[in-house]
N, C-alpha and C positions, 0 to 999 in steps of 0.2 A: 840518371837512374840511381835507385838507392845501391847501396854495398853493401848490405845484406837482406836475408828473409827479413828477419825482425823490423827495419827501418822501413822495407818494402809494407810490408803491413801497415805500419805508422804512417804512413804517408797518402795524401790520395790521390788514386790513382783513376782514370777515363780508358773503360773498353779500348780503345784505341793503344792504351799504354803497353796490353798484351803485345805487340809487334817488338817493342823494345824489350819487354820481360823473356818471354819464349823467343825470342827468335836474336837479342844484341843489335837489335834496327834502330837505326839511329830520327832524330827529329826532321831532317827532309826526307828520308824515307817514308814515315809516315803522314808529313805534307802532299807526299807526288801521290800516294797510295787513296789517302783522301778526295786528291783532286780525279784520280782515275775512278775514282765511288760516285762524286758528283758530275762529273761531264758527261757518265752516262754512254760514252762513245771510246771508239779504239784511239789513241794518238801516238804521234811519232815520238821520240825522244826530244827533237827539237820543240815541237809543240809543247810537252811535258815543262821542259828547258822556260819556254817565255812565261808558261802560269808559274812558277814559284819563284821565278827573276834569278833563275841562279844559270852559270857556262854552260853547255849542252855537254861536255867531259863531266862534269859534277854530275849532272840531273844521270847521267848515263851509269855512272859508278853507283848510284841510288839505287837505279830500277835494276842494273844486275844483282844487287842484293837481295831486292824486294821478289826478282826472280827467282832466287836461289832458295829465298825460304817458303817458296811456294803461295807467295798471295796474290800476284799479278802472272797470266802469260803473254807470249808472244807468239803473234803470227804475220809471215810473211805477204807481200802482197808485191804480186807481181807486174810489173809494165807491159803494156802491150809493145813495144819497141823491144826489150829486153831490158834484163837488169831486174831490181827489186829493193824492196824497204820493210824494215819493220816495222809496227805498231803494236801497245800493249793496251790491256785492259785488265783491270780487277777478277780474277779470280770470285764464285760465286761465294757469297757470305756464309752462308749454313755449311757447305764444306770446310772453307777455314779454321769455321768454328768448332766441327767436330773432329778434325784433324789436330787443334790444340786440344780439345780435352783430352781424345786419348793421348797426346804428348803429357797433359798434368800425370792423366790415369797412372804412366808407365814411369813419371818421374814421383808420383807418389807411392808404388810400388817400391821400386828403387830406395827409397828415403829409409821406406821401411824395412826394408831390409839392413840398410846400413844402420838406421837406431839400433836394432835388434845386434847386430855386430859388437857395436858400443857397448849396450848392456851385459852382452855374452864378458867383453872384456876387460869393461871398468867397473860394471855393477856390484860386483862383492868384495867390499874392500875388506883385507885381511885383520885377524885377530890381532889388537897391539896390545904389548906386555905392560902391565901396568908399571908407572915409573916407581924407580926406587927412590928413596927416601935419602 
């Protein structure tokens, strides 16, 4: 990911990029996130785990991320014997998406205000005495 605004603009970026922009998700995050868009269906972690070839501890540190920032949930499913497991699936796309924009909305608010800060404090540079001779 770039290291700043400025570089981030410079650079090109895939829809998909937002997950790392808004939210610091890293590139298997947005692998397991992709493959939970295309399979279409609920999967376990371990399932998750064999589509991206990585440990089921990895795939699992992913998807609680990809939890945390709201694009995939979880729900439990219970055995008839007792006990239970989880599977997750992709969160709906239109919600995501207007849950990032008002994140831009309120981080472009935010911006503007702090410009506005700056300006209030760096913008009028003081009267310098002319030099003497």
């Amino acid at each position: 990911m770039a290291d700043s605004m400025s570089e981030m603009l410079r650079a090109d970026m895939e829809c998909e990029g937002l997950l790392e922009c808004f939210h610091d998700l890293k590139a298997l995050d947005r692998e397991i996130f992709e493959v939970l868009c295309e399979r279409g269906e609920s999967l376990t972690v371990d399932e998750i785990a064999d589509e991206v070839g990585r440990e089921r501890s990895t795939a699992y540190r992913s998807v609680q991320r990809l939890l945390q920032a709201g694009f995939i949930r979880k729900e439990q499913v219970n055995y008839e014997q007792g006990g239970y497991y989880h599977v997750y699936e992709p969160r709906d796309g239109e919600e995501i998406a207007q849950e990032l924009q008002r994140t831009l909305n309120d981080w472009y608010a935010k911006m503007g205000t702090l410009i506005g800060e700056f300006e209030q404090k760096y913008g009028e540079t003081p009267e310098r005495a002319p030099a003497e001779d």
